[in-house]
C-alpha positions as CSV (number, residue, x, y, z in Angstrom):
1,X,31.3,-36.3,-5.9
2,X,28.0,-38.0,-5.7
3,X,25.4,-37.3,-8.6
4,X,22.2,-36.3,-6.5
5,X,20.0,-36.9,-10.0
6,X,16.1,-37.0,-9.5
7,X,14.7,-40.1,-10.5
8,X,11.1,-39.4,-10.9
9,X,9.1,-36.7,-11.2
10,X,9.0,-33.4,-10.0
11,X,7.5,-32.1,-7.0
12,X,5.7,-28.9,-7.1
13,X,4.0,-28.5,-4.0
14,X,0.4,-28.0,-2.9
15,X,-2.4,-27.1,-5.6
16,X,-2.3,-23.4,-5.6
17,X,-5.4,-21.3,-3.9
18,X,-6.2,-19.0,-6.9
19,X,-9.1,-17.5,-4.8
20,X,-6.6,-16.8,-1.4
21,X,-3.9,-15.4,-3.6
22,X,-6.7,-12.9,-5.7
23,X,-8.1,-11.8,-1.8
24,X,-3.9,-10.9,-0.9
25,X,-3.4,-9.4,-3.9
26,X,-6.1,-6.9,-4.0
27,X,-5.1,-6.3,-0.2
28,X,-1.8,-5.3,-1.5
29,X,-3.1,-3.0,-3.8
30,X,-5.1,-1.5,-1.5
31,X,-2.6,-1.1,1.0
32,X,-0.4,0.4,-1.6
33,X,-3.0,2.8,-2.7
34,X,-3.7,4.2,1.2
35,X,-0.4,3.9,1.3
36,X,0.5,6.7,-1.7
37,X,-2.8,8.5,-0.9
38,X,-1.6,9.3,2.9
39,X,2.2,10.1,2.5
40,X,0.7,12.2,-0.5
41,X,-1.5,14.2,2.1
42,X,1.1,13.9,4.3
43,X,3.8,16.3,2.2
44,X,0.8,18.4,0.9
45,X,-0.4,19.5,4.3
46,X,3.2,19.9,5.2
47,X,4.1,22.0,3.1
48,X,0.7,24.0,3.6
49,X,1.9,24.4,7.4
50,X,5.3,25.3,6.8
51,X,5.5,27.4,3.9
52,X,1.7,28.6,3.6
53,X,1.5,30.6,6.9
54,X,-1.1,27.6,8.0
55,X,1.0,26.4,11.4
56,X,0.6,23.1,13.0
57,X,-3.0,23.3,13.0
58,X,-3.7,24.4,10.2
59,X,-1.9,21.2,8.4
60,X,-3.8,19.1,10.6
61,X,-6.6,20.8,9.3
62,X,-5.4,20.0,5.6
63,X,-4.1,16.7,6.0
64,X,-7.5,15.5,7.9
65,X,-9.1,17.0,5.1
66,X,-7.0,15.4,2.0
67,X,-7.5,12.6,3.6
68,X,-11.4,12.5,4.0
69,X,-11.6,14.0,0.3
70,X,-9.5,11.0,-0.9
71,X,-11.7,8.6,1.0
72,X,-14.3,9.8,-1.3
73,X,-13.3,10.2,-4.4
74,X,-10.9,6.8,-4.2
């Protein structure tokens, strides 16, 4: 078998963009935070429209509504 044994030193790519990956990372956890805050609303109103007596509109109503008060206290 041939020994494939690095003979000087080791590459480790481009210089890393501390300021790019701080920007995508606070994207992310952004993203992740609408992310919660909307499937949150999501089962909240549904459950208001199927089990509260509020119907299709009115979990509309609630979810439009969780979301706006989300928007503002987030």
């Amino acid at each position: 078998m041939a020994d494939n044994h690095p003979t000087g030193p080791a590459e480790t790519g481009a210089e890393m963009d501390y300021a790019e990956h701080e920007r995508t990372y606070a994207m992310f956890l952004s993203m992740s935070k609408w992310l919660v805050i909307v499937c949150v609303a999501l089962l909240i109103s549904m459950a208001f429209g199927f089990f509260a007596g509020g119907g299709l509109f009115g979990g509309i109503v609630a979810f439009i509504a969780l979301t706006v008060l989300a928007f503002f206290l987030a």
